[in-house]
C-alpha positions as CSV (number, residue, x, y, z in Angstrom):
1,X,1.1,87.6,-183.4
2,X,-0.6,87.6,-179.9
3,X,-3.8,85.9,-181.3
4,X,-1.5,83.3,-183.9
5,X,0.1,82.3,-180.5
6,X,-3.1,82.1,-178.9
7,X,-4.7,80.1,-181.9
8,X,-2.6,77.4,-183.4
9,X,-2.3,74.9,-180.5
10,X,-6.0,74.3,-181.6
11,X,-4.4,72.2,-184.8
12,X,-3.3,70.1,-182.3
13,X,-5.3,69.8,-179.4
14,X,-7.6,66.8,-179.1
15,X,-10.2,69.1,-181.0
16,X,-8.1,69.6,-183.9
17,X,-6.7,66.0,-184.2
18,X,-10.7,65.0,-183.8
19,X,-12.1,67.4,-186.5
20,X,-8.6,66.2,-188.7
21,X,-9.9,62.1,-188.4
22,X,-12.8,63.5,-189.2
23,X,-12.2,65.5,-192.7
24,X,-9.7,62.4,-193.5
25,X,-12.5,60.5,-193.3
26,X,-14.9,62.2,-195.4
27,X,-11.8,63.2,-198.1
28,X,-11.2,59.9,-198.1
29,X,-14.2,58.4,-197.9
30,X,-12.6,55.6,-195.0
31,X,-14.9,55.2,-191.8
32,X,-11.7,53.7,-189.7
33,X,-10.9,57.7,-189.3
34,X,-14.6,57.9,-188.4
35,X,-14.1,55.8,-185.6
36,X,-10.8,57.2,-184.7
37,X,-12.3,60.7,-184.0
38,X,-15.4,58.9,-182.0
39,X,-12.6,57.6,-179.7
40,X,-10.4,60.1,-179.4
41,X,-13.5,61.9,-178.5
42,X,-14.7,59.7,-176.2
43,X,-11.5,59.2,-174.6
44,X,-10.6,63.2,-174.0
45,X,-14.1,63.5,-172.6
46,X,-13.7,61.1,-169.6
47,X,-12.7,63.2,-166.5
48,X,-10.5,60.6,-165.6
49,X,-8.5,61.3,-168.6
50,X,-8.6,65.0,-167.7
51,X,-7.3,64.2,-164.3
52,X,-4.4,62.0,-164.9
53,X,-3.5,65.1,-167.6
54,X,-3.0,67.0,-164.7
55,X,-1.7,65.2,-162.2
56,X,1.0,64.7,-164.8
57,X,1.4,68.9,-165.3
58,X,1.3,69.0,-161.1
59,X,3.9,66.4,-160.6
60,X,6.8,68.9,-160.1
61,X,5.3,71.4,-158.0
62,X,3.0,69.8,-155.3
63,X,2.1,71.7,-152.3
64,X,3.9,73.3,-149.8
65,X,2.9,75.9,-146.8
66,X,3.6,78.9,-146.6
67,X,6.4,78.6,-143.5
68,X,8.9,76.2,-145.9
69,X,9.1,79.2,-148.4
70,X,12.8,80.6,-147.9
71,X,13.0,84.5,-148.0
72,X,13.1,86.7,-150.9
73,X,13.6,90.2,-152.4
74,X,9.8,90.5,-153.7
75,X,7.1,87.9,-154.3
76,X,5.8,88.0,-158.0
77,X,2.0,86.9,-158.8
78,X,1.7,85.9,-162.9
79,X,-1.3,87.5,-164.6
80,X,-4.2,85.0,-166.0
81,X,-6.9,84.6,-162.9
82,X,-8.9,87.7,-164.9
83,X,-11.4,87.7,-166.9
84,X,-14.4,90.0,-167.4
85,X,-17.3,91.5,-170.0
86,X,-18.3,94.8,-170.9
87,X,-21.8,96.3,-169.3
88,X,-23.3,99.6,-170.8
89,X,-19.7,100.9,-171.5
90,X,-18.7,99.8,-168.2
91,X,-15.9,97.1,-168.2
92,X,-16.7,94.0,-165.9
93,X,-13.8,92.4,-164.4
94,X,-14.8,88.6,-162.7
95,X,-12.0,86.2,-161.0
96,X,-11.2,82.4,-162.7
97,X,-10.1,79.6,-161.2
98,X,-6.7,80.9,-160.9
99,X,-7.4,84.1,-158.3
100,X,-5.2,81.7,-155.7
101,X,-2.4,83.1,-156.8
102,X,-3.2,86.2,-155.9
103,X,-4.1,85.4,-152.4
104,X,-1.1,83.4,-152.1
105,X,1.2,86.2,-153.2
106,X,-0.9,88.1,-150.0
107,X,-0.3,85.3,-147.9
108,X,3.5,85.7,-148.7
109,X,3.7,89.0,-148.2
110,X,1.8,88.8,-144.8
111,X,3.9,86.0,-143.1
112,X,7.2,88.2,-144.1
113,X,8.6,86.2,-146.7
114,X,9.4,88.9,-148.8
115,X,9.2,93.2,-147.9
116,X,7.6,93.7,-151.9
117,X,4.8,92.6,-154.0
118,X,5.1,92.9,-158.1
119,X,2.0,92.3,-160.2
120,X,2.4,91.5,-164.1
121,X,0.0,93.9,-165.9
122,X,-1.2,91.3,-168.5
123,X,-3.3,92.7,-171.0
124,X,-5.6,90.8,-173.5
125,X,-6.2,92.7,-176.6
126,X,-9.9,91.0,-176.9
127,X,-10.9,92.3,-173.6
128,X,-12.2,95.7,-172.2
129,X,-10.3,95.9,-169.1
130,X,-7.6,97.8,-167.6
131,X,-4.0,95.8,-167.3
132,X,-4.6,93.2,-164.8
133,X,-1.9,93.9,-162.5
134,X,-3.7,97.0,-161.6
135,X,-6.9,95.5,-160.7
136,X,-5.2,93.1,-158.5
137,X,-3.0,95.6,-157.0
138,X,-6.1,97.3,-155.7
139,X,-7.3,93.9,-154.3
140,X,-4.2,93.1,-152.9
141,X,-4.7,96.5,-150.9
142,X,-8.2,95.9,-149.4
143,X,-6.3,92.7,-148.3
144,X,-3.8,94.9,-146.7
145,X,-0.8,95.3,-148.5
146,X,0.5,98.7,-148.2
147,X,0.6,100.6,-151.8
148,X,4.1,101.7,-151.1
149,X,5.3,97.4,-151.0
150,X,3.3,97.2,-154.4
151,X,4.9,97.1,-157.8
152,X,3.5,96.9,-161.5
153,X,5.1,95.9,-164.6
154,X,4.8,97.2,-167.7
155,X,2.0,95.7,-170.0
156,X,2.6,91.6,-170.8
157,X,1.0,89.3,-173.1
158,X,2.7,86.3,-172.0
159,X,5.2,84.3,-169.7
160,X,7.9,85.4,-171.5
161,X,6.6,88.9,-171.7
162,X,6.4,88.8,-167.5
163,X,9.5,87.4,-167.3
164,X,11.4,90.0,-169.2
165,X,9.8,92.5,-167.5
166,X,10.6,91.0,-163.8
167,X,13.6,91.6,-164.9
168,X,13.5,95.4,-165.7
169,X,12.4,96.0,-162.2
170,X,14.2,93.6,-160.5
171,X,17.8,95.3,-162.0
172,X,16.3,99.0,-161.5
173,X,15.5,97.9,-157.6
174,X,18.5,96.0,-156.7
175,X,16.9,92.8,-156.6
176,X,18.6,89.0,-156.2
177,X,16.0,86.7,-156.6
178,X,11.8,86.4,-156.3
179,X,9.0,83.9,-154.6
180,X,7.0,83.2,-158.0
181,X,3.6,82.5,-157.5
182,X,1.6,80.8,-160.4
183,X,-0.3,77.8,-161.1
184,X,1.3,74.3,-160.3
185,X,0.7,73.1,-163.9
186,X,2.6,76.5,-165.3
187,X,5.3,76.3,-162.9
188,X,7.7,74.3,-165.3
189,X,7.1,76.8,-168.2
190,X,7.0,79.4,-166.1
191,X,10.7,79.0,-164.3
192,X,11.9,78.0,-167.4
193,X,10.9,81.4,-168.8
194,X,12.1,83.4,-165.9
195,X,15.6,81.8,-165.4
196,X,16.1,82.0,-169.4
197,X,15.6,86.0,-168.9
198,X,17.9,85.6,-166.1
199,X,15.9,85.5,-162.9
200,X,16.4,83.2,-159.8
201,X,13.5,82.5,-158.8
202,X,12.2,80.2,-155.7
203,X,8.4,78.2,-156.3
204,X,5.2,78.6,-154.6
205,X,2.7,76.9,-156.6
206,X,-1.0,77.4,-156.1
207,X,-4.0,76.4,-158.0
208,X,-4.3,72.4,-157.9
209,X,-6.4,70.9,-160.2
210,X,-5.5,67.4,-160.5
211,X,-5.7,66.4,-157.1
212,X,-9.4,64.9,-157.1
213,X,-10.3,61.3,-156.1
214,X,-11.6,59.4,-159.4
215,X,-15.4,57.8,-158.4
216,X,-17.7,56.2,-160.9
217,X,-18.2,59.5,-162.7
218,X,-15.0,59.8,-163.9
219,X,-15.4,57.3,-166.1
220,X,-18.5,58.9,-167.8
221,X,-17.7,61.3,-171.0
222,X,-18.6,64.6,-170.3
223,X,-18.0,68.2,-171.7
224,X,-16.3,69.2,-168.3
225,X,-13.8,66.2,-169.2
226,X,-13.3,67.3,-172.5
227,X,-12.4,70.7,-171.9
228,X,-10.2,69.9,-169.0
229,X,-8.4,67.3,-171.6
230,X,-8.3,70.0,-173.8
231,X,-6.8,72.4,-171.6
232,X,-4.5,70.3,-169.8
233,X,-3.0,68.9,-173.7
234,X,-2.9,73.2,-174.4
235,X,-0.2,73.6,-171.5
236,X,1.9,70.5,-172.8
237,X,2.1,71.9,-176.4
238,X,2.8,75.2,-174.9
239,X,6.6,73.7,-172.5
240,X,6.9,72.0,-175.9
241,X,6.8,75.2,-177.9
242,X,9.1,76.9,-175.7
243,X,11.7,74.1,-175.3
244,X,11.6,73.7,-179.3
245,X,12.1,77.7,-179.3
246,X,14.8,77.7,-176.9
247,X,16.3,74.9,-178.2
248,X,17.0,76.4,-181.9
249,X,17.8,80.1,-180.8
C-alpha cells in the first residue's frame, strides 16, 4: 500500500502527463501531442516555473522567529530530512534538504517554548536504516536536549501515520496542544492531518524553498527545474488526495 501511495502521483506529475502526450502521439500517430509533451517539458524544466510552484506551496506559512512562537506542551519535528545507503552491511544515514526542522525543533526547545521534544519514527521500507526519530533523537542530544525531554513515536509511514500517533502520546501525557515543525510547503497538509486526528496544533515552518530571486537563468530549462516542478506538482496532488479522502469518508 505504502509504495502504491508512494507511486501513482507519477501518472500525474508533469512526467507522467509528458510520457502520456507522448504515447498518444505515437498510438495515434498525431505529432500536435508530440509538441505538447516538448512544451510541457520545456515549461516544467524552467526554474522559474519551479519557483513560482513553490512560492505558491509557501504562501501560508512564511517565516516567523522563534520569539513570536506562543508556548506549548511539546514541540513535534515530522520525519522526511533522512535519507541514507548501505556500506559493507553498515547502514549510512545522510541529512536532505529538510534537516531544518530538526534544528528548528532544537531551537524551540532551547528558547523555552515548550518543556518536551517528540520525534516521529518514520520508517521507509526501501531503506536500511533504523526509524528516523531515533537517529534524530540522538542528534537532538549532542545539540543538547536532555534524553529525559525526548519522546519517540511509534513507527510512521506518513503524515497521517504521525499524526495519529501524536496523538497516542499526547492523550497518555496529558497534553493540550503542540508547536509543529515541518516544511513550509507541507504545513497545509500537515495541520490538516493533525487537526483531523484531533490535535491543536500551533505552526513553525522551516525549510523555504521558493524564496529565491529569478535572474537570467531561471529562464533556461534545466534538470534542477524539472525536478523541482516535479516535486513541487507531487505536494499539490498529495493536499488534493487528502482533501478528496476526507471529503468522501
Amino acid at each position: 500500500m505504502l509504495i502504491l501511495h508512494k507511486l501513482l502521483p507519477l501518472l500525474v506529475s508533469p512526467l507522467g502527463v509528458i510520457l502520456g502526450l507522448w504515447l498518444l502521439a505515437w498510438v495515434w500517430k498525431r505529432a500536435l501531442f508530440a509538441w505538447l509533451g516538448v512544451a510541457v517539458l520545456l515549461l516544467c524544466a524552467l526554474p522559474a516555473t519551479a519557483t513560482w510552484v513553490w512560492k505558491t506551496l509557501e504562501s501560508d506559512y512564511p517565516y516567523r522567529p522563534v520569539a513570536s512562537v506562543p508556548d506549548a506542551g511539546a514541540v513535534v519535528v515530522l520525519s522526511g530530512m533522512l535519507g541514507g545507503f548501505e556500506y559493507q552491511g553498515e547502514a549510512v544515514p545522510e541529512w536532505g534538504e529538510t534537516v531544518d526542522r530538526l534544528f528548528a525543533g532544537v531551537a524551540l526547545y532551547k528558547a523555552g517554548k515548550a518543556p518536551l521534544v517528540i520525534f516521529t519514527r518514520g520508517y521507509w521500507p526501501w531503506l536500511s536504516l533504523p526509524p528516523e526519530g531515533e537517529l534524530l533523537a540522538r542528534q537532538a542530544i549532542a545539540l543538547g536536549v536532555p534524553d529525559s525531554k525526548i519522546l519517540l513515536t511509534d513507527l510512521v509511514t506518513n503524515t497521517e501515520d504521525e499524526a495519529r500517533e501524536v496523538k497516542n502520546l499526547m492523550t497518555f501525557g496529558g497534553l493540550r496542544h503542540v508547536i509543529l515543525v515541518t516544511s513550509s510547503f507541507h504545513m497545509p497538509r500537515a495541520r490538516m492531518l493533525f487537526t483531523r486526528a484531533g490535535v491543536e496544533t500551533v505552526p513553525y515552518a522551516v525549510d523555504f524553498q521558493g524564496q529565491g530571486a529569478l535572474d537570467w537563468m531561471s529562464w533556461v530549462p534545466s534538470a534542477d527545474g524539472f525536478a523541482g516542478t516535479s516535486s513541487g506538482v507531487r505536494e499539490w496532488i498529495g493536499r488534493l488526495y487528502y482533501r478528496v479522502k476526507f471529503f468522501l469518508t
